[in-house]
N, C-alpha and C positions, 0 to 999 in steps of 0.2 A: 504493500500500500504506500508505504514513504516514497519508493522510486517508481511511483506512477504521477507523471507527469501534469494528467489532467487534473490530478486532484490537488498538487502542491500542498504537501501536507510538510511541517516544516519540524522536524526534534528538537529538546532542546537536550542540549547536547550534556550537560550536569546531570541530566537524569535516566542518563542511558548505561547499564551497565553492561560489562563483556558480554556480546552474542542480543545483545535484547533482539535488534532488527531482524535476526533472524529467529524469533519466537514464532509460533504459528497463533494464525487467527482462525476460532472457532466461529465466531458469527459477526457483526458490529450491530451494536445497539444503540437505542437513544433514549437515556431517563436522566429528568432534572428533578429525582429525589434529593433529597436529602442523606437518605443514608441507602444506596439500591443495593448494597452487599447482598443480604440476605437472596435476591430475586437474582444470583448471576452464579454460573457454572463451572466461568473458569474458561480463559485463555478466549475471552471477547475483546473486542477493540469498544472503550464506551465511548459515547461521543455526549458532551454537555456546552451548551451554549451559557452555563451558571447562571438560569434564572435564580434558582434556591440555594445558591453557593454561601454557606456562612460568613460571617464578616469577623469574625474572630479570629485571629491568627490560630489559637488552639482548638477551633472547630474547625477549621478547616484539615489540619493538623490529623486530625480524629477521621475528618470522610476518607482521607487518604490513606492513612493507614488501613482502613477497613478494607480499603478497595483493596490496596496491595496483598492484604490476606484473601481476597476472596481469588485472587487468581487471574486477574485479568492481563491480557498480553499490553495493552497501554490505553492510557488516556487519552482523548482527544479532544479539546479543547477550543469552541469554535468561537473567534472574533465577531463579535456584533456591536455595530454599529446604534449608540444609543443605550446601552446593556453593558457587556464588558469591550473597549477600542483596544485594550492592550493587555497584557495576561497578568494576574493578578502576583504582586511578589508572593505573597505568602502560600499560594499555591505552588509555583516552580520551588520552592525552599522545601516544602513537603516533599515531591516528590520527587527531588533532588537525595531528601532524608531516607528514604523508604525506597528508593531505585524503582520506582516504577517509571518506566517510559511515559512523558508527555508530550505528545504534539499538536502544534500551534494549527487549528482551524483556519485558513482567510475568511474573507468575509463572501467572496464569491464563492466560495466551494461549499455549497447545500449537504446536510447530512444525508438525505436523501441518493446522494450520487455516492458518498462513500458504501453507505449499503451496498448499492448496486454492484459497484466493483466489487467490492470482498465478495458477493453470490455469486460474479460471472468467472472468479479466479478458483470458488468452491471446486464448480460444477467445471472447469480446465480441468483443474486439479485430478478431480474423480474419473475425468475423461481419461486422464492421464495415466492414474492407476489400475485402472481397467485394461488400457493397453497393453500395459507393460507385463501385468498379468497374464493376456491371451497371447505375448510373445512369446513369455516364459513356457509357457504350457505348450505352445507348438514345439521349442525349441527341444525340453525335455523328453516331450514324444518322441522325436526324434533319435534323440538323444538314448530312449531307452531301447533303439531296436541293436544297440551296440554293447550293451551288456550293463554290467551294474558299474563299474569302475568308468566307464562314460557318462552316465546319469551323474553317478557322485559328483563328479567334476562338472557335469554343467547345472547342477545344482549350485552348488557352490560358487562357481561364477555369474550365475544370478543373482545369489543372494550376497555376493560380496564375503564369502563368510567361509572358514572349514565345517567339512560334513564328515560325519564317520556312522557308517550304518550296524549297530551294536548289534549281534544273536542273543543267544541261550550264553551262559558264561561269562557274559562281556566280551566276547569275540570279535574282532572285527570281520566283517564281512564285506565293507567295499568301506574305503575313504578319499578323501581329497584334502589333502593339505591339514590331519590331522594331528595336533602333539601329541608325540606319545614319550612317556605311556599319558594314558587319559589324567587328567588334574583327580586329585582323589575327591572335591565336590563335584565332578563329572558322577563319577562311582555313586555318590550318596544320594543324587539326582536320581539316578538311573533307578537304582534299590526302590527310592519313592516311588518313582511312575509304576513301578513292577507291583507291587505293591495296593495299587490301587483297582479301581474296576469302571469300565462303562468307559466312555468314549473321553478323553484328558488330555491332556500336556502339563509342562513343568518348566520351569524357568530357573535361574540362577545366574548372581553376577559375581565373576572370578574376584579374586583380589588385586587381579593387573588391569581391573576393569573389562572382562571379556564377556560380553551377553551370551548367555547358552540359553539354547531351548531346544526340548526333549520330546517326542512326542511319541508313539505306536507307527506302524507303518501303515494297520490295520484298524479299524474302529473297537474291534473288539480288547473285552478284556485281555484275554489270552493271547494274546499277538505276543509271538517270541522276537519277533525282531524290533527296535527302536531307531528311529534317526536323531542321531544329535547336530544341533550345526551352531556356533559358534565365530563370532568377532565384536569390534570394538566397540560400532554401532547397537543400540538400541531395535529392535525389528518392527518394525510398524504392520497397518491393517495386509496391506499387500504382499510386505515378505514372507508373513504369516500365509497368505492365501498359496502365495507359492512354493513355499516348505509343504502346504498339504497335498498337494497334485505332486511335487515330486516322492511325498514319505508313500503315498497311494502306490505312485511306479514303482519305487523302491521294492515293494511290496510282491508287486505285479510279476516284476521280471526277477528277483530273487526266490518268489515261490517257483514261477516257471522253472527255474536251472534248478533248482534241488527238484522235482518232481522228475525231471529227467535224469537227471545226474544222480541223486540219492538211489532211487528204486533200480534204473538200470546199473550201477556197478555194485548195489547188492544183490541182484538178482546174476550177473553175471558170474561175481566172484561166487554164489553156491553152487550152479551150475558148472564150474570147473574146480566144486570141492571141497572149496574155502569155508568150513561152518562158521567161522568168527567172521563172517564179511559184514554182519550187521552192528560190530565192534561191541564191545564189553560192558556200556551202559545199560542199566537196568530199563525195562520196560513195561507198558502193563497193554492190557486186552480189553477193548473195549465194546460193547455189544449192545444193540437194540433190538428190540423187538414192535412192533405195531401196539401203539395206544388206543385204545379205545377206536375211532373209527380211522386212526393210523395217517400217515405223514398223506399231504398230498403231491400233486406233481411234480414241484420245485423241491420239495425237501425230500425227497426220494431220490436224489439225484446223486451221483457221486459227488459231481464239483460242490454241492451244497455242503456235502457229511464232511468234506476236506476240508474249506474252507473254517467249520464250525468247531472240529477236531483238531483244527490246524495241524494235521498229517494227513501224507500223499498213499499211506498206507490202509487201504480202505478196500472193505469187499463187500458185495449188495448180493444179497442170497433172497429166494422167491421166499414169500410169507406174509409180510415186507422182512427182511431183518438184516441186518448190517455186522461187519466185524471190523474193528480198527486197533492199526498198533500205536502207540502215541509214547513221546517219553515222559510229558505231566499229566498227573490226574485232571480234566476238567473238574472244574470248583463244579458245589453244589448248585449253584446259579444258573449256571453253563447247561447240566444236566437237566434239570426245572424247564430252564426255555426249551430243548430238546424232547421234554414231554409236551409242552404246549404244541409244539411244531406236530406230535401226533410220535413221537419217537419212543417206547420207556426203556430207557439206558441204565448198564449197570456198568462196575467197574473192579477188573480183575488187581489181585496184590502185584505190588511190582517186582519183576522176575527179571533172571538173568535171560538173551535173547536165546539161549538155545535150553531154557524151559516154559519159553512159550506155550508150546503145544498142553505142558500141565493146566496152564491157566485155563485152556479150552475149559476142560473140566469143572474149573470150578466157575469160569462160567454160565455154564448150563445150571447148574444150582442157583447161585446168583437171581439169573433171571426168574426161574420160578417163585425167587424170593419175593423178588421187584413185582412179578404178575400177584402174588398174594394177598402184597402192602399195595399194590399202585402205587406207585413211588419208585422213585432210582434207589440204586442199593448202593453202595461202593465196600470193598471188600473189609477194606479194613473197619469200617462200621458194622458191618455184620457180625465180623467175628472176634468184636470188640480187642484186638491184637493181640491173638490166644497164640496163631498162626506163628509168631516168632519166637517160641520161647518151646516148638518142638522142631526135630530137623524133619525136611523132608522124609529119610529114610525110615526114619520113624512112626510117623506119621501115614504113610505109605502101609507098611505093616499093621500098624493100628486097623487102619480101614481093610486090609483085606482078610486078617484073623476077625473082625466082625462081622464083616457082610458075608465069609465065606458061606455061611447055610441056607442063605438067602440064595447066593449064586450056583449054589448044587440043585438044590428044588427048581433054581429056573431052568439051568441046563438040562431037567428030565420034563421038563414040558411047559407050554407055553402059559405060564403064568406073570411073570412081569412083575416081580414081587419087591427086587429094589427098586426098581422106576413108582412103582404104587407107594413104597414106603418114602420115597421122595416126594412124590406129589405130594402127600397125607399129609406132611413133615407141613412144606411149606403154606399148604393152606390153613393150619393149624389143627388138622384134625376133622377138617370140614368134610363132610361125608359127600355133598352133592356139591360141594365145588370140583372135589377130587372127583368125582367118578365124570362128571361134564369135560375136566380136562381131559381124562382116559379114554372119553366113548364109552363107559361100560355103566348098567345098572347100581347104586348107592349098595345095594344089597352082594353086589361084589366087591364091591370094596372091602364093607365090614369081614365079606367073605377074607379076602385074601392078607386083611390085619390079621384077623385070627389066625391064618397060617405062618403070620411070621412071631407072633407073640410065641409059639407054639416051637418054632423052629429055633427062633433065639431062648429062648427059655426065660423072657422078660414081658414085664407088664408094661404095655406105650401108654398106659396111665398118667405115671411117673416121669416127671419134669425133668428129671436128671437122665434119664435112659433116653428120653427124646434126645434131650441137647449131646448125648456121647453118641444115637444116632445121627443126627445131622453131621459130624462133625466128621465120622466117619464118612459120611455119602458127599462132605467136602473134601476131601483126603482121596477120595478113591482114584485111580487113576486111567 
């Protein structure tokens, strides 16, 4: 506004501190309050012709101090002819005191016209950041068909700033012009966002003055990957918009390359042998089954289950029902929206990759769990962490010295007595839940408990003999 011309707007130059000219203007206004503090936002240009200007050196003293707390980017002061011809001393001494910018109104220049300008430099303005935005986004599209370490870097060079694309671990996964190792308030930032749920970011300023801001690549909680980016500058409405179209690509073409890259060289390296190809992190099993009237068309999808899983490791079996390998539990949240969506998921204990196939197992229990309750089950809530404190081989034995008279009676004919003692289990004992899930008449069911009370030489009465059968028919392998 000062180096526009048409308006000659004049500073006085005592009351201009480092940088004021370049403060930004939020709107320009005109009140000849008395005291307009209270009615102002902050980082307006006022303009007052001093009809109601105090005549007291210390009331005036008083409006200006107020002003200067309430935030405004400067005063404007307009000469009138009849009213005020020259600018009041005691007003320039004020805000001389208080460093807020004053500048001299002429008497040609209408407040009405300074409005106008400040609206029509708004709305450049907005033109401008809009721009720069729909460049950005071409440029990074582009940019993302050349991998993640291209993205990074033309991130970064839009936003003026280093980028480092964080995993699982704090890992880097692609950067541009990042310090390393990361500032240990990088680290603490990160922990937070991780930490957190639903759709966020995180900010932090270094102690060398360096602005970070943190964000997911992904909306979702569970999003393993993070973009950080980093510089000296402050990030405003725009940088912000363009750090999210690039964290989005980030996203886009780092899931793409691990979905290829991940599954085909562990799928190659087993096929030529290798059973450590899916390396030595623990993992768990994750399973669904159809809710009530079950997923519709979108959430039956692969790319859906992947995407909400966040692993490439997914298989869609007819029923509707799904299997997935993942290396974190989804939170209880995660699972919840997943029954909404028409999913009911349960979730196996975490195992080394090449005792997966156990977990099968006690998945299958699991789920008839989750079918009982309605509800998601997760393993280690089920079996309130009994599960660690026997070893497999153990445990193993356990269930098959108990279930063995079960599995001799079934072996001589088609009875079905531990799949029925599993059912029974998890519907609590329900006679016509169980037998609905079997296909078979209530009056076989009761049939075929009698045969195993009889076989085991135990009363399913008894609360304890149930829970050391479940525990067995969890164990079994």
């Amino acid at each position: 506004m000062v180096g526009n011309p048409e308006l000659a707007l004049d500073p006085v130059v005592e009351t201009l501190r480092p940088g004021a000219l370049d403060a930004p203007v939020r709107w320009a206004h005109v009140s000849e309050l008395r005291d307009p503090a209270p009615y102002l936002l902050g980082a307006e240009l006022l303009l007052t012709a001093g009809v109601n200007l105090p005549v007291e050196p210390r009331e005036i003293d008083r409006y200006v101090r107020r002003l200067a707390d309430s935030g405004i980017s400067a005063l404007g002061f307009g000469l009138t002819p009849g009213t005020y011809e020259t600018l009041p001393p005691p007003l320039r001494t004020a805000c001389a005191r208080y460093r807020l910018p004053l500048l001299i109104v002429p008497p040609r220049t209408p407040f009405l016209a300074i409005s106008r300008a400040v609206s029509v430099a708004l709305a450049e303005a907005g033109k401008r950041e809009q721009r720069r935005i729909a460049v950005a986004r071409e440029a990074l599209t582009r940019a993302a068909g050349a991998g993640l370490g291209e993205l990074a870097s033309t991130l970064g060079g839009r936003l003026r700033a280093w980028v480092a694309l964080v995993g699982a671990g704090d890992v880097l996964a692609a950067d541009h012009g990042t310090p390393s190792p990361l500032p240990a308030e990088v680290g603490e930032l990160l922990a937070t966002l991780r930490a957190g749920r639903g759709i966020r970011s995180a900010t932090t300023e270094l102690p060398d003055g360096t602005h970070v801001v943190a964000q997911p690549v992904y909306p979702q909680a569970t999003a393993s990957h993070l973009v950080v980016v980093g510089r000296p500058g402050r990030f405003d409405g725009a940088d912000r918009s363009i750090l999210s179209v690039g964290a989005a690509l980030l996203g886009l073409v780092g899931r793409a390359g691990s979905d290829a890259a991940g599954p085909g060289a562990a799928a190659t390296a087993l096929l030529l042998g290798e059973t450590d190809a899916i390396g030595g992190e623990e993992r768990r099993l994750v399973a669904g089954i159809a809710y009530r009237r079950g997923p519709d068309e979108v959430a039956a999808r692969y790319d859906w289950l992947r995407a909400r899983l966040d692993t490439p490791f997914v298989r869609l079996r007819p029923g509707p029902r799904f299997d997935a390998i993942v290396r974190e539990a989804p939170e209880i949240g995660d699972l919840d929206r997943l029954r909404a969506d028409g999913w009911l998921a349960v979730v196996a204990s975490p195992v080394p990759p090449d005792r997966l196939p156990e977990a099968a197992t006690e998945v299958e229990l699991l789920l008839k769990r989750a079918a009982a309750l309605e509800r998601p089950v997760v393993a280690e809530a089920a079996g309130l962490g009994l599960d660690a404190l026997i070893t497999p081989e153990a445990a193993a034995g356990f269930a098959a010295q108990v279930l063995a008279p079960l599995r001799e009676l079934d072996t001589k004919g088609d009875r079905e007595l531990v799949e029925t003692l599993r059912t029974w289990l998890a519907h609590h004992g329900g006679w016509d839940r169980t037998a609905a899930e079997l296909g078979v008449h209530r009056n076989s069911v009761r049939h075929r408990i009698g045969q195993i009370e009889r076989a085991l030489g135990a009363d399913l009465a008894d609360p304890e003999i149930r829970m050391r059968l479940w525990f067995a028919l969890r164990w079994a392998s």
